[in-house]
N, C-alpha and C positions, 0 to 999 in steps of 0.2 A: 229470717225471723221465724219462731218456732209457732206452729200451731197446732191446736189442742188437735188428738186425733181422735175419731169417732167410726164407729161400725152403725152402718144405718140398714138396717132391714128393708128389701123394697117389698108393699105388699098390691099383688094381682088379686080384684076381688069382682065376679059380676053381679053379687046378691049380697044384701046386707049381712045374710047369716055366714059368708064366705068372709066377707070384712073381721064379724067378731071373732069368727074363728084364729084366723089369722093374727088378729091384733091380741087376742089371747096367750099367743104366743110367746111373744117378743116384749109386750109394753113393759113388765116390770123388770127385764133383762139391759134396756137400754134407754138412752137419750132421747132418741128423733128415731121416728119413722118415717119412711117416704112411701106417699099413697101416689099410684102409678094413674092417671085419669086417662085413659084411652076413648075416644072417640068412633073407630072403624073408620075414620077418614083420612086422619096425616097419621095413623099407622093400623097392619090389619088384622088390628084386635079388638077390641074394646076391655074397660073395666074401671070401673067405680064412677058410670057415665051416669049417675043416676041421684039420688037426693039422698045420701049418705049421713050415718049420724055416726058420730063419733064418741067414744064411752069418755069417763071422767076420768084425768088420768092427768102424774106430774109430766108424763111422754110431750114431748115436741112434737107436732107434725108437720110436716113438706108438702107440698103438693109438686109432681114433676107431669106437666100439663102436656100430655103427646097428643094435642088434638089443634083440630084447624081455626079456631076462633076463642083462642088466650081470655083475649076482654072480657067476653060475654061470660063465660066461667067464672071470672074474677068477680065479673058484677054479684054475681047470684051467691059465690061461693066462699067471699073473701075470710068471711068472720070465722071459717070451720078449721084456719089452718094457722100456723107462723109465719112459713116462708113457701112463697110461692115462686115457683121454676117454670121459666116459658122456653120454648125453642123456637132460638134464632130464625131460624127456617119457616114458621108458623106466626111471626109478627112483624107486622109491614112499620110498626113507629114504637122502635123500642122504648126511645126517650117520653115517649106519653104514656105506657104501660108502666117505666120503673116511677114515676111522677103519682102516678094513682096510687099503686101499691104500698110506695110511701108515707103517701096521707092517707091511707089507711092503717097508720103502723104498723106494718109489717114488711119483712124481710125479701128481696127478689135477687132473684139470680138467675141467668141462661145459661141455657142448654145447647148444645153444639153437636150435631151429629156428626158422623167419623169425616165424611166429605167435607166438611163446614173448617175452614181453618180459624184460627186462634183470631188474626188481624181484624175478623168482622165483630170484635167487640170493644175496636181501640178506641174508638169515639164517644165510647159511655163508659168504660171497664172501669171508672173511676166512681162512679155512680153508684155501681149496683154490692152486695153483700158475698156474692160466691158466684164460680163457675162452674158448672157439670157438665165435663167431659164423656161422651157416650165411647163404651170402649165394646161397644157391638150396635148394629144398627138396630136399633128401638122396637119394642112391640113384644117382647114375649120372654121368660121367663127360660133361661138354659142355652142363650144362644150361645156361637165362640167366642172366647176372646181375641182382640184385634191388637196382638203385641205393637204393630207399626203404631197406634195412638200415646204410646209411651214419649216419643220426641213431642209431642202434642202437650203433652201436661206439663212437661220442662222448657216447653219455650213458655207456656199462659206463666208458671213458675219466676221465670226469669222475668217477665214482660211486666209481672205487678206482685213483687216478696210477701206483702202482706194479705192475700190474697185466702179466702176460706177458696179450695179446688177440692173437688168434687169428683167421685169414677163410679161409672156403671155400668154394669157390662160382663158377665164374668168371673165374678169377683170371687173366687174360691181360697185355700190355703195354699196353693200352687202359685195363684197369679200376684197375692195382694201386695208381697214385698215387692214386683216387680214396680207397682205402680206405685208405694209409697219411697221408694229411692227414685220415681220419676218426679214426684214433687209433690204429689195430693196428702189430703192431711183429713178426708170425708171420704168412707168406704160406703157404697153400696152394695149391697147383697141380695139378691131375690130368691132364689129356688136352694143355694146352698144353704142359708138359714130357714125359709120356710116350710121346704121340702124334708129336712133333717128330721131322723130320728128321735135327737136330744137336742133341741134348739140353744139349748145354754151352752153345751158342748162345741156346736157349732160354731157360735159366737167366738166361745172360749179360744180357738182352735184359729181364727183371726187376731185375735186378741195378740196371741200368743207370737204372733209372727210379726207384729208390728212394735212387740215391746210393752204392750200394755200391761197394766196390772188388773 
C-alpha cells in the first residue's frame, strides 16, 4: 500500500526563544514538526521540558516524548500538539496511554529504541496511528546512523502494510534512500535541516532523493 511520504524536521529547543527560532525555520517549508521533549532522565539531555507555546501556524505538530513519565506530560500537554509519541521503554500500560490519547482526539504512536524489537508492539500495533523507529539511540542531535535498524523497519513494514513508519536518527541525503526502500514513508531530520545553511535547500535535498516534488 502506498503512503504519503513526509520530511519532518526534529526540533532541540531549551528556551522558548531557541523553539521560535528553530520553528522559524522550517514551519512554512513543511507539514509536521516533531518537537523532541527530553527530560534528563530516560535520556541525557533535556529539551522543550518546560511550558512551551507554540506560534499559529497550518504546521502539524508531534510531540516524540523521551522522558520517564508519558502520562503526566500528556495530562498537562495534550491540547499543544496532534500526535503524540511515547517510548515503548518509558510506558508500563500502553493500551491505557493509546485509550486517553484517543479521547482526546488526537493521534499516538511508539517509539522503539534500537534494542526494542518490533514484536513488542504486536498486541496493540492494531490500535495505534504510526510507528517511530529510532535509527540512533536517542537524546541528541548528529548522532550515527545505525544501518543494522533497516531489517527493523521491513519486518514493522511487512508485520502491518498500512502502517504510517516513522525513522530517526541520522537522517541526512546519504542515509534517507536507504531507509525509505526499507519501508518508512515519515523522515525525520534534526541537525541536517536545522543546523543547515539554507534550510529549504536542505529539505529540498531529501526531497529530491525520495522522489518528491
Amino acid at each position: 500500500m502506498f503512503k504519503k511520504k513526509k520530511i519532518i524536521p526534529a526540533i532541540i529547543a531549551k528556551t522558548q526563544e531557541e523553539l521560535d527560532a528553530s520553528l522559524s525555520k522550517v514551519v512554512n517549508l513543511i507539514e509536521i514538526a516533531q518537537l523532541d521533549i527530553m527530560d534528563e532522565k530516560f535520556v541525557p539531555n533535556t529539551s522543550l521540558f518546560f511550558d512551551f507555546k507554540l506560534p499559529e501556524t497550518s504546521c502539524f505538530f508531534e510531540a516524540h516524548l523521551m522522558i520517564e513519565k508519558p502520562e503526566v506530560w500528556i495530562k498537562d500537554n495534550w491540547h499543544k500538539v496532534n500526535t503524540i509519541l511515547v517510548h515503548y521503554e518509558s510506558c508500563n500500560n500502553p493500551k491505557s496511554i493509546i485509550s486517553d490519547v484517543k479521547d482526546k482526539d488526537k493521534k499516538i504512536g511508539f517509539v522503539l529504541n534500537p534494542k526494542t524489537p518490533v514484536e513488542n508492539l504486536s498486541s496493540f500495533i492494531d490500535d495505534i496511528d504510526q510507528v517511530l523507529i529510532m535509527t540512533v539511540n536517542p537524546g541528541f542531535y548528529g548522532s550515527p546512523f545505525l544501518p543494522e535498524m533497516l531489517d527493523k523497519i521491513t519486518e514493522l513494514r511487512n508485520m502491518k502494510p498500512d502502517l504510517d513508519i516513522e525513522v530517526d536518527g541520522g537522517i541526512t541525503d546519504k542515509t534517507i534512500d536507504l531507509v525509505d526502500k526499507a519501508g518508512a514513508n515519515m523522515f525525520v531530520s534534526g541537525s541536517y535541516i536545522i543546523k543547515a545553511k539554507n534550510v529549504k535547500e536542505s529539505i529540498n535535498s531529501l526531497k529530491k532523493q525520495l522522489g518528491m516534488k
